[in-house]
BAFI-3210 file (N, C-alpha, C; in Angstrom, 3 decimals, decimal comma, padded with zeros to 6 digits):
// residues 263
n [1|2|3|4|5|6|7|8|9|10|11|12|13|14|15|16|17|18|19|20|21|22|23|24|25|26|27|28|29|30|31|32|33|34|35|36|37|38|39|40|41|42|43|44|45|46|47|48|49|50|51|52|53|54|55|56|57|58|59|60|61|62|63|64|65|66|67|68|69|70|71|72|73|74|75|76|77|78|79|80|81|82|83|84|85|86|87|88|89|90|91|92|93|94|95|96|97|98|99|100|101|102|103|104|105|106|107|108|109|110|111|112|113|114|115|116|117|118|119|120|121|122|123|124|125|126|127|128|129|130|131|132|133|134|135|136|137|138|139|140|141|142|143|144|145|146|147|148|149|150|151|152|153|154|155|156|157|158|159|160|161|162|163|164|165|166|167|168|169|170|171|172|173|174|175|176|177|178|179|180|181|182|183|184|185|186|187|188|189|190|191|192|193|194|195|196|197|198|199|200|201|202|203|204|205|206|207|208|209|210|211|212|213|214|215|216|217|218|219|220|221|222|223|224|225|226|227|228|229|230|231|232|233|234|235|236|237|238|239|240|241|242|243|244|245|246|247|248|249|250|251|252|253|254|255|256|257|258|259|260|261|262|263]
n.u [012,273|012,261|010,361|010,558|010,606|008,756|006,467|007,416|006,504|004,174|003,091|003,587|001,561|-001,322|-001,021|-000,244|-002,021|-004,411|-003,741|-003,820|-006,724|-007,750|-007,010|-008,687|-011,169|-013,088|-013,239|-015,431|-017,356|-017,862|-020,000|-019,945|-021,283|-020,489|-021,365|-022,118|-024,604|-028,234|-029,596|-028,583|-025,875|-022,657|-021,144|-018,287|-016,496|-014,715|-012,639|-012,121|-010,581|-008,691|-007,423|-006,589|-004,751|-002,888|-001,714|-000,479|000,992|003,358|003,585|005,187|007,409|008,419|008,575|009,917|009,425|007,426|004,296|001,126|-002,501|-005,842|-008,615|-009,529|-008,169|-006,639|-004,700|-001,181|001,563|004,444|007,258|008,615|007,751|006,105|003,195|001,132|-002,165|-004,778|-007,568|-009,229|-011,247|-012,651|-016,166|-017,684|-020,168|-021,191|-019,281|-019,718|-022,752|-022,141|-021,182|-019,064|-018,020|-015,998|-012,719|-009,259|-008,224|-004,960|-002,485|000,202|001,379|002,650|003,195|000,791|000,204|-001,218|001,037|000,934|-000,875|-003,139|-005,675|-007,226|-009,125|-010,048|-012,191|-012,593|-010,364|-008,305|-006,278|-006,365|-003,519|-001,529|001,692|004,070|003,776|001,695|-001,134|-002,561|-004,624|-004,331|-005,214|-005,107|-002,508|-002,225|-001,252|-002,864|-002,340|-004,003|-006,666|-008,638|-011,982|-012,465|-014,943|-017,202|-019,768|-022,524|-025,099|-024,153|-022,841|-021,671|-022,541|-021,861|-023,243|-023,144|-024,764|-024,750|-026,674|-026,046|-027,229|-029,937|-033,284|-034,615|-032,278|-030,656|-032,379|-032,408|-030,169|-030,262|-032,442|-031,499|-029,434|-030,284|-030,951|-028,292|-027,430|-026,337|-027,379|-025,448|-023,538|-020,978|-018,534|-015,203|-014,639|-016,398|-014,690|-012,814|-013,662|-013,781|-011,306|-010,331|-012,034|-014,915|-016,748|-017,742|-018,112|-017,893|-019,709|-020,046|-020,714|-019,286|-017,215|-014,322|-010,934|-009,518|-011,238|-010,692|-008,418|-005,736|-006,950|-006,799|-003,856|-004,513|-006,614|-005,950|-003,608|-004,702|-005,656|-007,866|-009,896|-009,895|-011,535|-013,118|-016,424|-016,214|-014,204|-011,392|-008,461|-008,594|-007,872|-009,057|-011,060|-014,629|-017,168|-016,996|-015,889|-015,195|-014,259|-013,900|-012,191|-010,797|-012,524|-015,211|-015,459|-015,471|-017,866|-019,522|-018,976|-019,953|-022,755|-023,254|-023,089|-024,836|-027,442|-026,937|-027,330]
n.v [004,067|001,132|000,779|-000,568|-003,638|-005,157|-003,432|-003,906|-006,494|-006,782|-005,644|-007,451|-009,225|-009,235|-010,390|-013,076|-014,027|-013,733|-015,733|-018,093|-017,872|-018,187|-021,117|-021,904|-021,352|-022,815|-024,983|-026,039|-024,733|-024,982|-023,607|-023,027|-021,725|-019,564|-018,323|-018,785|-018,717|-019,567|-017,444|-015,939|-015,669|-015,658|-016,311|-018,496|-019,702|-022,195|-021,655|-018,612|-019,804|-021,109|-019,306|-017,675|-019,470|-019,601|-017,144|-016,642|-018,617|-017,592|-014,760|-015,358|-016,723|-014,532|-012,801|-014,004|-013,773|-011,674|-010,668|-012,321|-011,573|-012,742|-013,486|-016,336|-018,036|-019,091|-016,102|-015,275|-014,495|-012,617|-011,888|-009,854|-006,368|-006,019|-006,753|-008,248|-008,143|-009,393|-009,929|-012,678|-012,868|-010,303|-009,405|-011,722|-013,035|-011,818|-012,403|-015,496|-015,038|-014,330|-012,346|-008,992|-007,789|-008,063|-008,675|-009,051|-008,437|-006,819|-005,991|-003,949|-003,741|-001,435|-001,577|-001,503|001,055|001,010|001,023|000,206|-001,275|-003,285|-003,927|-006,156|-006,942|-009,250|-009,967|-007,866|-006,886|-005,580|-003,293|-001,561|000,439|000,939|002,884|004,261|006,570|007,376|006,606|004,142|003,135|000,469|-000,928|-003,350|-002,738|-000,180|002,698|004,829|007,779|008,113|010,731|012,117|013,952|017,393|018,202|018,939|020,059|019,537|019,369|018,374|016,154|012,426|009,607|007,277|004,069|001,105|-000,570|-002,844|-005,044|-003,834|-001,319|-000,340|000,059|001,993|004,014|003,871|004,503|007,418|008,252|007,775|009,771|011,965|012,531|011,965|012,291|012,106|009,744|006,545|003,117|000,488|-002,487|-002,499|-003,210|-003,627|-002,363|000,358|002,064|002,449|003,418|005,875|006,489|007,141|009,551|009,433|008,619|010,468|009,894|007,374|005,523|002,754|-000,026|-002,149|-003,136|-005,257|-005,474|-006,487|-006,283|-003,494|-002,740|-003,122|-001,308|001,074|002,958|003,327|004,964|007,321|007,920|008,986|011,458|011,384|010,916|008,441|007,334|006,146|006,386|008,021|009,730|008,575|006,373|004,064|001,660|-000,533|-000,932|-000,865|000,587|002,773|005,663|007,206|010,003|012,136|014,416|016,777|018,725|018,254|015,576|015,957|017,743|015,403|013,788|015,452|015,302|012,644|012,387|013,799|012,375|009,549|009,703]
n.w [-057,794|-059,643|-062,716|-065,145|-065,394|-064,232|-065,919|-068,286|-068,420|-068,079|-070,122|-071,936|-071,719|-072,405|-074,784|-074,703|-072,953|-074,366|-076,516|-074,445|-074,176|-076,719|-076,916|-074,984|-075,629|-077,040|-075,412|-073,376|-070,897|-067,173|-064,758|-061,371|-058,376|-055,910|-053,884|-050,490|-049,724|-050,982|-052,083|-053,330|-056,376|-057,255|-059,621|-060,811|-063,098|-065,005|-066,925|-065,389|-063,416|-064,567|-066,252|-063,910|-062,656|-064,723|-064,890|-062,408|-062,308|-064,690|-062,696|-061,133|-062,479|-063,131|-060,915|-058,553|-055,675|-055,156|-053,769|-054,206|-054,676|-055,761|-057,092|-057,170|-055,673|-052,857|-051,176|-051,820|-049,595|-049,029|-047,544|-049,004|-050,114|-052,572|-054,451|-056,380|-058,326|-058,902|-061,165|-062,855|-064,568|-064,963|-064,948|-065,124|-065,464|-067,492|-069,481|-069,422|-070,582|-073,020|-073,827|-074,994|-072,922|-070,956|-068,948|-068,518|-065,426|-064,040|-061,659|-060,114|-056,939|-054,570|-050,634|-050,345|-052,040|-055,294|-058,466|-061,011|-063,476|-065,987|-068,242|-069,752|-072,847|-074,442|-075,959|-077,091|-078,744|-077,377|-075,150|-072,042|-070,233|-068,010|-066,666|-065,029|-064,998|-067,338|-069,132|-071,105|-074,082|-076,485|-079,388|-082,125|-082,535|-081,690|-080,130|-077,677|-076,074|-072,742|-072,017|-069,294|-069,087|-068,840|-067,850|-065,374|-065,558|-063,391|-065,260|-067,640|-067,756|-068,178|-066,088|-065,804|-063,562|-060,707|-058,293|-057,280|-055,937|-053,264|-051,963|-050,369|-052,287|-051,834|-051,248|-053,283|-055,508|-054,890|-055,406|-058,584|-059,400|-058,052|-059,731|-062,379|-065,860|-066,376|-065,231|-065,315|-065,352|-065,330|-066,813|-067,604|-065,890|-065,523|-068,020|-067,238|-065,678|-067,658|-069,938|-068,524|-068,305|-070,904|-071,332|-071,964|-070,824|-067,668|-065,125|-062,726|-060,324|-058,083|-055,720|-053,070|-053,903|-054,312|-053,586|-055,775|-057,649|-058,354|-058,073|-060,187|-061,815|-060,688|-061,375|-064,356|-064,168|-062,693|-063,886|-066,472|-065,596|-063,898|-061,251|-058,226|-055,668|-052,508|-051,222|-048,804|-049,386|-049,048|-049,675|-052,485|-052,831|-050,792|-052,151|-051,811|-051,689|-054,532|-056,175|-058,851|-060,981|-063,793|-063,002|-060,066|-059,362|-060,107|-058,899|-056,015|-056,221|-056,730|-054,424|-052,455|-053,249|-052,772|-050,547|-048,924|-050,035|-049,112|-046,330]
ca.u [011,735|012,240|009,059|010,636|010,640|006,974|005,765|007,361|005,615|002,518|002,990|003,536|000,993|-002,191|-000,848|-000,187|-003,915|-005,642|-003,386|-004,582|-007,682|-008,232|-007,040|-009,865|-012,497|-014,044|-013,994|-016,752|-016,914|-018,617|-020,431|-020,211|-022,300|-019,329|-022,104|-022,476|-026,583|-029,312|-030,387|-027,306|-025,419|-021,999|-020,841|-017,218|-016,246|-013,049|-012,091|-011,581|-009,806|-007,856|-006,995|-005,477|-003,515|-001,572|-001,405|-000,503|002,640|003,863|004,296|006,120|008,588|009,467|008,737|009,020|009,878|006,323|003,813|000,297|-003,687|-006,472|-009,828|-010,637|-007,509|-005,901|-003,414|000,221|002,166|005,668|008,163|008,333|006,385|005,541|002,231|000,536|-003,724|-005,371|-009,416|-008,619|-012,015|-013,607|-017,779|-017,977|-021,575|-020,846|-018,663|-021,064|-023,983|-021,112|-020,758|-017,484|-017,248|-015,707|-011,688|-008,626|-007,070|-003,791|-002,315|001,194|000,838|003,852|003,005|-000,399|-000,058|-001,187|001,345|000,973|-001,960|-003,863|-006,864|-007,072|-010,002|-009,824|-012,996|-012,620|-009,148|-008,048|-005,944|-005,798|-001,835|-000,731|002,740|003,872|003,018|000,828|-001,972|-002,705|-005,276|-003,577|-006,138|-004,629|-001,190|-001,872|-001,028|-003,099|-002,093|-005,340|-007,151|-009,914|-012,803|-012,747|-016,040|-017,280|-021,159|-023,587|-026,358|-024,175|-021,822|-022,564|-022,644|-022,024|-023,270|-023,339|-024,562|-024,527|-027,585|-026,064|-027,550|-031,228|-033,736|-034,682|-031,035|-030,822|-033,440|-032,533|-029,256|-030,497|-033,244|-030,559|-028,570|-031,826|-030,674|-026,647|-026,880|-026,813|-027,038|-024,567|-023,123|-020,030|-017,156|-014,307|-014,716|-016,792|-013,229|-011,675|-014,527|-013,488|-009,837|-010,627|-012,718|-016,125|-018,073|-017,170|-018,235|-018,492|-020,403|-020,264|-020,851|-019,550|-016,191|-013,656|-009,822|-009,646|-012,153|-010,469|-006,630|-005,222|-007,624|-006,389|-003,109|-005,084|-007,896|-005,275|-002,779|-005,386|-005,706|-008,743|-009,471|-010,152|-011,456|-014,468|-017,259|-015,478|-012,961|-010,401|-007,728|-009,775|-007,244|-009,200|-012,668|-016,072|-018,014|-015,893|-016,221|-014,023|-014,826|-012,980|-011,931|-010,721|-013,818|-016,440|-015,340|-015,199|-019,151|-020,452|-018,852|-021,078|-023,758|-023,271|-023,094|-026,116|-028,661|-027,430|-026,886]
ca.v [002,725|000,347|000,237|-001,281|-004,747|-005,039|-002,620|-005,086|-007,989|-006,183|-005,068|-008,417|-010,367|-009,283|-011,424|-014,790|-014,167|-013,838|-016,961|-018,782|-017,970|-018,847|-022,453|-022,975|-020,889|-023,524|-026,030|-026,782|-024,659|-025,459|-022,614|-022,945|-020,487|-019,654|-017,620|-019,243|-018,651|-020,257|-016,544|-015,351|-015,982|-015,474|-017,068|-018,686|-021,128|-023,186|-020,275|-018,013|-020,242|-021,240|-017,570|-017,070|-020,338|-019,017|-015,724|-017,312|-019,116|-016,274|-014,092|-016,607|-017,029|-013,204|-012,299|-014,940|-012,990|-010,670|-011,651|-012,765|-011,826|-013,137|-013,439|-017,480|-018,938|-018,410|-015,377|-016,107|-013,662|-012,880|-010,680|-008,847|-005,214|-005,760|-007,547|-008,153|-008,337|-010,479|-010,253|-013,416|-012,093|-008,793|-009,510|-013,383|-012,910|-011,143|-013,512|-016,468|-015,217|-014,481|-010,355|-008,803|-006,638|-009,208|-008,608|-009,906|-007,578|-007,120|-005,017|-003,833|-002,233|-001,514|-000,976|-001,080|001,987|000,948|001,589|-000,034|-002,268|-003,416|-004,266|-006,875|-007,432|-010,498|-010,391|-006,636|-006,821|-003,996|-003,610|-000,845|-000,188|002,142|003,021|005,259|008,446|007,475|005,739|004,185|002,349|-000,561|-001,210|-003,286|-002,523|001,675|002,988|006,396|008,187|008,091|011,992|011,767|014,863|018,207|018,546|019,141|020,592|018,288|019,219|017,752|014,668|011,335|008,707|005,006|003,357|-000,169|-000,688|-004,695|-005,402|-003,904|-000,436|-000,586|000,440|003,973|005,014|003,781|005,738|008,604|008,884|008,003|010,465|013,076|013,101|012,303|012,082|011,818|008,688|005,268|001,992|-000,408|-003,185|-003,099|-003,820|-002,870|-001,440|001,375|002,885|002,607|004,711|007,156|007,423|007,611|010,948|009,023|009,112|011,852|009,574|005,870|005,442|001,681|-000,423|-002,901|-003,818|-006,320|-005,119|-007,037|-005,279|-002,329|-002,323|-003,040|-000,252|002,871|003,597|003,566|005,818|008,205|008,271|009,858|012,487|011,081|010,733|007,583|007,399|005,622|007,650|008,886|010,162|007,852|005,536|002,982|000,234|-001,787|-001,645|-000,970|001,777|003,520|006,973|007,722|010,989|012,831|015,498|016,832|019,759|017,090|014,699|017,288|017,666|014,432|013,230|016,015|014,696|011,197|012,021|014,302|011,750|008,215|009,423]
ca.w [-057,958|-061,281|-062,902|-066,265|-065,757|-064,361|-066,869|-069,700|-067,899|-068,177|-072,254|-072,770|-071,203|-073,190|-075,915|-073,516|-072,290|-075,536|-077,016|-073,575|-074,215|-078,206|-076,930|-074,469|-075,415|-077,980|-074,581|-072,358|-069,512|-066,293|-063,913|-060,376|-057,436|-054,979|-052,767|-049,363|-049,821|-052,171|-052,841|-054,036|-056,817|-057,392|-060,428|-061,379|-064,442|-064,986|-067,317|-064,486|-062,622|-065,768|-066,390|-062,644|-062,787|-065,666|-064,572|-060,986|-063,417|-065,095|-062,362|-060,114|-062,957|-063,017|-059,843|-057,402|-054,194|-054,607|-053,639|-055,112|-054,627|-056,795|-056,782|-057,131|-055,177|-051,735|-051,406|-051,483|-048,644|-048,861|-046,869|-050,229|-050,010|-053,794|-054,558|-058,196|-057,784|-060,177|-061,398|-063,583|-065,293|-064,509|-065,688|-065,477|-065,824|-069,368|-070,156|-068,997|-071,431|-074,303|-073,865|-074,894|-072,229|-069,563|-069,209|-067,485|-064,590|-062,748|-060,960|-058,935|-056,077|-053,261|-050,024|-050,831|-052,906|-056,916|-059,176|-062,315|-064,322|-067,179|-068,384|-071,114|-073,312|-075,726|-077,136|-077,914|-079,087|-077,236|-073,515|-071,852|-069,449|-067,458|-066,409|-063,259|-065,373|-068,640|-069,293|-072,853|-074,813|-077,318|-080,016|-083,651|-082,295|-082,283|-078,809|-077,821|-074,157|-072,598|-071,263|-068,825|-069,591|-067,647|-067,873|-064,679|-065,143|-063,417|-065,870|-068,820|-067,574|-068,216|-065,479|-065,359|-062,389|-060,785|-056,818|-057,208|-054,859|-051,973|-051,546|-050,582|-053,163|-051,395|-051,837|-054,936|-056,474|-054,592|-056,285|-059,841|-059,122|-057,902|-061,270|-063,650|-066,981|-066,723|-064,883|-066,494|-064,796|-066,976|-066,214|-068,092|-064,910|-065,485|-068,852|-067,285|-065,515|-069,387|-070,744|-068,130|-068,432|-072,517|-071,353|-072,776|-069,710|-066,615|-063,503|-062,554|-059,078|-058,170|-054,701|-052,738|-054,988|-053,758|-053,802|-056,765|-058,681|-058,491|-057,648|-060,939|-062,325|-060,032|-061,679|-065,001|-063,913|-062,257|-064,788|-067,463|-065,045|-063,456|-059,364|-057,558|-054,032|-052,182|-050,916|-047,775|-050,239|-048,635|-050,985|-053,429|-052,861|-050,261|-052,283|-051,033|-052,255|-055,222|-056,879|-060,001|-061,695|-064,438|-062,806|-059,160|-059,636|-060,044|-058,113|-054,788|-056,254|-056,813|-052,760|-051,372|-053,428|-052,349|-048,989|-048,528|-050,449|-048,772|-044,932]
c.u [011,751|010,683|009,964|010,808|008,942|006,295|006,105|006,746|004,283|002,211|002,878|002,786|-000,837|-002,153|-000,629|-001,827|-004,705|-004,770|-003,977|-006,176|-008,173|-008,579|-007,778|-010,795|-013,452|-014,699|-014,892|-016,720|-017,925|-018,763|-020,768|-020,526|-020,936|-020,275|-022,375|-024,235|-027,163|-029,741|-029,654|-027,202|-024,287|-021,286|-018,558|-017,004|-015,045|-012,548|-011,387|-010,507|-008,561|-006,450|-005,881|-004,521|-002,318|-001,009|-000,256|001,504|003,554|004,349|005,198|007,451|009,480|009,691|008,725|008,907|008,453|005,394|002,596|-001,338|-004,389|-007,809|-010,668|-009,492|-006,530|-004,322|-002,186|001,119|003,582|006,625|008,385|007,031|005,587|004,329|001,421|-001,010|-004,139|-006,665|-009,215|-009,759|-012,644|-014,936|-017,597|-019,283|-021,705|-020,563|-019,505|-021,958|-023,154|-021,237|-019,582|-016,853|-016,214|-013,594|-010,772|-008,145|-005,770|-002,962|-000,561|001,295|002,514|003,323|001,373|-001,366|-000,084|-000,213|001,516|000,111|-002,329|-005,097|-007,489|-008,354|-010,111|-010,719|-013,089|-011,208|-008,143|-007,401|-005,762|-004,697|-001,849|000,978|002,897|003,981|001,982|000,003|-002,258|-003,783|-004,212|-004,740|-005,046|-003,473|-001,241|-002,301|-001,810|-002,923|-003,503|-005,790|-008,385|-010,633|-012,310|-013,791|-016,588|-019,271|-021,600|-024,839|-025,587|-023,265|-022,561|-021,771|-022,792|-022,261|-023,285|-023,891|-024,467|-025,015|-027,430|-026,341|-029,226|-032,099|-033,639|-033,547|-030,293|-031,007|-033,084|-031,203|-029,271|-031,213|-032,349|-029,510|-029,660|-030,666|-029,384|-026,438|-027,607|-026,471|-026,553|-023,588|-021,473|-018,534|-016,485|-013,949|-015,235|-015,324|-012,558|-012,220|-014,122|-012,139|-009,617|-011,323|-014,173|-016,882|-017,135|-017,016|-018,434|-018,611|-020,656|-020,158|-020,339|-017,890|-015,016|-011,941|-009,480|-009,590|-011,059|-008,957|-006,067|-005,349|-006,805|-005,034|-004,017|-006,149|-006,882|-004,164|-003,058|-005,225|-007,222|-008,898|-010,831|-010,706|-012,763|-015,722|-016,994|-014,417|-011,707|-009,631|-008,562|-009,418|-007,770|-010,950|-013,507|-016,659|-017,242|-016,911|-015,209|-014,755|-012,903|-012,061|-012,053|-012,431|-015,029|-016,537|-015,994|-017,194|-019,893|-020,616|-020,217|-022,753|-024,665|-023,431|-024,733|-027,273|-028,470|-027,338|-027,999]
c.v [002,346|-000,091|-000,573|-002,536|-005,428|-004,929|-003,633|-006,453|-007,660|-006,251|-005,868|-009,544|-010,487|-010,532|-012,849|-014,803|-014,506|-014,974|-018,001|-019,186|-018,432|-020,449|-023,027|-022,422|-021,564|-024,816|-025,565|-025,516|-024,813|-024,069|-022,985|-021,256|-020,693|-018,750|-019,332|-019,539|-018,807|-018,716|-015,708|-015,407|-014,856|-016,510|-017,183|-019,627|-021,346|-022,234|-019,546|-019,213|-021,157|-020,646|-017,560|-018,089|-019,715|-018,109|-015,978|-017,791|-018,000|-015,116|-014,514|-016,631|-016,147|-012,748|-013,190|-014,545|-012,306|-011,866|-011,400|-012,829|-012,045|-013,762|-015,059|-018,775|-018,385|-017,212|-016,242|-014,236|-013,686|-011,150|-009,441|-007,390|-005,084|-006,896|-006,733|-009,028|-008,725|-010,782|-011,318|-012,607|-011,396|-009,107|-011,207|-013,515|-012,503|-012,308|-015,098|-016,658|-014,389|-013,014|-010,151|-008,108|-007,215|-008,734|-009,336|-008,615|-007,993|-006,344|-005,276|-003,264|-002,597|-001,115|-000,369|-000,136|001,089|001,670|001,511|-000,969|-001,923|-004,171|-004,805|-007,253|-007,990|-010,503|-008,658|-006,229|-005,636|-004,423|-001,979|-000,759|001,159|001,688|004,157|006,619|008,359|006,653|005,882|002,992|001,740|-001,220|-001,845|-002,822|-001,161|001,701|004,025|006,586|009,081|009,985|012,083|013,388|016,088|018,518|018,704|020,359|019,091|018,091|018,551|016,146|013,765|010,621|007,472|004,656|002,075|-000,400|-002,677|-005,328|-004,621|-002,657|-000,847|000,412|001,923|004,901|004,698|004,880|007,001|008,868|009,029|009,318|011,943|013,923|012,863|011,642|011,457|010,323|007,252|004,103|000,733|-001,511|-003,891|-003,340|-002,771|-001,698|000,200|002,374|003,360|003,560|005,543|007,657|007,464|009,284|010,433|009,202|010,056|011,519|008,242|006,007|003,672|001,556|-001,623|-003,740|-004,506|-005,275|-005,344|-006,600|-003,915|-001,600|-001,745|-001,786|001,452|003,401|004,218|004,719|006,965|008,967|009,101|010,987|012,710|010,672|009,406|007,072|006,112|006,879|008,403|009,595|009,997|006,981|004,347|001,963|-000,323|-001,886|-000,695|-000,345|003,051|004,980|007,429|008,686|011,528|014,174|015,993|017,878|019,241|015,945|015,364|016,929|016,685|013,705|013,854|015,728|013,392|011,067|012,889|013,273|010,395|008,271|009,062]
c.w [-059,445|-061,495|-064,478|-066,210|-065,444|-065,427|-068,033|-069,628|-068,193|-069,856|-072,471|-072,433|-071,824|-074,955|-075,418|-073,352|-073,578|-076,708|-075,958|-074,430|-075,328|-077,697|-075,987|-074,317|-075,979|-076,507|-073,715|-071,219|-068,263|-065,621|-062,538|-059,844|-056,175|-054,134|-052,087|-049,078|-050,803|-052,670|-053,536|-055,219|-057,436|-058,430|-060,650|-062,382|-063,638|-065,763|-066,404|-064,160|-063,730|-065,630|-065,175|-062,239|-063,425|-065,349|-063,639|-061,340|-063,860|-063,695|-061,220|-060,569|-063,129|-062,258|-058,732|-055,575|-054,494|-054,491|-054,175|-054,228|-055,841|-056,220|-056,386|-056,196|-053,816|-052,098|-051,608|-050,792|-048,757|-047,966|-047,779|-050,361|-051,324|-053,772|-055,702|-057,198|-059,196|-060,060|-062,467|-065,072|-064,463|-065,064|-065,996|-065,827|-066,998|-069,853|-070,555|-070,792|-073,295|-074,937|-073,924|-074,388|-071,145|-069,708|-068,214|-066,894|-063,893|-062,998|-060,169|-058,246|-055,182|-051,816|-049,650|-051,443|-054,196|-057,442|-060,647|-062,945|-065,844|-066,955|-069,464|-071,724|-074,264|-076,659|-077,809|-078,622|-078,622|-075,810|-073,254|-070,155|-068,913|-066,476|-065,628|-063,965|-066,511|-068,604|-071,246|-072,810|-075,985|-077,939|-081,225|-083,541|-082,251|-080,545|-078,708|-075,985|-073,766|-071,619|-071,137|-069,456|-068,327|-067,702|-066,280|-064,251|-065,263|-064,214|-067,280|-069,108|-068,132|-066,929|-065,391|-063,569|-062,194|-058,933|-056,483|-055,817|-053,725|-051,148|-051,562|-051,799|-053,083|-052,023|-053,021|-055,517|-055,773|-055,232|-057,963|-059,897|-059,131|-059,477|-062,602|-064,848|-067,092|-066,066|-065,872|-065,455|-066,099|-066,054|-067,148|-067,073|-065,445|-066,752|-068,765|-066,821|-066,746|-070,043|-070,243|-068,032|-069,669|-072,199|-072,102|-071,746|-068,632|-065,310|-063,082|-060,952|-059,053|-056,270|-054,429|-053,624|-054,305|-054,569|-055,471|-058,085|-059,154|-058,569|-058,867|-061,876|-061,959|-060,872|-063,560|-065,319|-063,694|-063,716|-065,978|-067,053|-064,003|-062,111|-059,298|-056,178|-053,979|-051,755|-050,010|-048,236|-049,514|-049,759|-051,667|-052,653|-052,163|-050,804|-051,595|-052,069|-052,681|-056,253|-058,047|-060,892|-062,847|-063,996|-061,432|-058,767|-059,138|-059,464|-056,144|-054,912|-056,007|-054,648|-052,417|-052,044|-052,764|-050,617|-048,684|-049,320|-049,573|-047,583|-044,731]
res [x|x|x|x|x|x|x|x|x|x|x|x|x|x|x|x|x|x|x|x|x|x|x|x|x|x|x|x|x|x|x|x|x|x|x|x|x|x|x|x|x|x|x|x|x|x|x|x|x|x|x|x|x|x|x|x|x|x|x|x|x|x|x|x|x|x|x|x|x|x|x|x|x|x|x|x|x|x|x|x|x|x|x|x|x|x|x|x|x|x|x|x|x|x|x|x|x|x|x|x|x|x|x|x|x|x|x|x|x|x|x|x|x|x|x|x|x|x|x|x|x|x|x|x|x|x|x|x|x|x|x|x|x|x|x|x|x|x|x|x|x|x|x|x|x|x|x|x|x|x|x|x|x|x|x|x|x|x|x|x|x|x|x|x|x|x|x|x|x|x|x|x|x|x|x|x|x|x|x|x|x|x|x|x|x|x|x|x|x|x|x|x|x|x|x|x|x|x|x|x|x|x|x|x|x|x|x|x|x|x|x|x|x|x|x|x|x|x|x|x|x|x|x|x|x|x|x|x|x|x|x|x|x|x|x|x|x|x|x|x|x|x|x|x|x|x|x|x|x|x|x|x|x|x|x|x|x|x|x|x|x|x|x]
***
């Protein structure tokens, strides 16, 4: 399979995004609630939906045979087994209250195997890419090929978490409770995956994540040397309830963790 024309679509699209973005980050933007319920809230701007226009453009013009998901505008389906996944922004809520953790995703998957993304962050000047064997951070133009941790003792990991309302409290606390110290509730999106295929944290535990969320991410996470699953330790790619650890060792551990505290 040709990954080099993708992969150069990819290298070169952190610099389109963060020129986009200079020219309408000074305007206005408006916040709509795309939750169905008053108790909700699910936030989108005109930003986002900016963002996945362009995106939406761009890969039409290189690829127009694949085909196209994205988070704020109907699919587009094509006979084509290739399909690019698009978080226009990852942390709109960051972004919102003017945090620089918020990024753009997207993703190529075949077959609904992931095989190639990025993960662009404008206000941190930084993207990190993967390609169907390497993963890299791109900081100030200096490339580094990204290596997740083998660390693998539960008394010294660290832990990013996120359950995003949708675990009840009980099993909540019974998994913070379970790891004590190493776990951290953080709400940095997609950045927490980047910490872990850098080798900075050992485990991200999140709930409830939309294809989206997560597609563009898996070759990234993997490619460090880092494992991907949900909690049934089944394939990420359709979402739900995700587990990414540094390491096959600790990963193996944390499941049987996860499964003996939330049955």
């Amino acid at each position: 399979m040709n990954y080099v024309k993708p992969f150069n679509f990819l290298k070169k699209l952190p610099d389109k995004l963060n020129n986009f973005y200079k020219k309408h980050s000074r305007s206005k933007f408006k916040v709509d609630n795309k939750s169905k319920t008053i108790k909700d809230f699910d936030p989108v701007t005109n930003i986002d939906r900016g963002f996945e226009k362009y995106i939406r453009l761009l890969i039409h013009k290189s690829f127009p045979k694949d085909s196209v998901i994205g988070e704020e505008f109907k699919n587009k389906y094509s006979l084509n087994d290739f399909q690019w996944c698009i978080d226009p922004i990852d942390g709109t809520r960051a972004f919102i209250i003017g945090a620089p953790t918020w990024s753009n995703l997207v993703g190529l998957s075949f077959r609904d195997k992931s095989l190639i993304g990025l993960a662009n962050f404008p206000e941190l000047n930084k993207f990190y890419i993967s390609d169907h064997n390497k993963s890299y951070v791109v900081k100030d133009k200096k490339k580094l090929i990204l290596k997740s941790s083998k660390n693998n003792d539960l008394k010294t990991i660290k832990i990013i978490g996120n359950f995003h309302g949708t675990l009840s409290y009980e099993k909540q606390k019974k998994i913070i409770k379970r790891f004590g110290w190493s776990f951290r509730l953080a709400g940095f999106d997609a950045l927490n995956y980047c910490l872990l295929a850098e080798g900075k944290v050992d485990a991200v535990i999140e709930a409830n994540l939309k294809p989206y969320d997560i597609l563009p991410l898996i070759p990234i996470i993997k490619n460090s040397g880092a494992i991907v699953t949900n909690w049934r330790n089944e394939p990420a790619e359709k979402g739900g309830n995700i587990l990414a650890t540094s390491n096959s060792k600790l990963h193996s551990k944390i499941l049987k963790i996860l499964a003996s505290t939330i049955k």
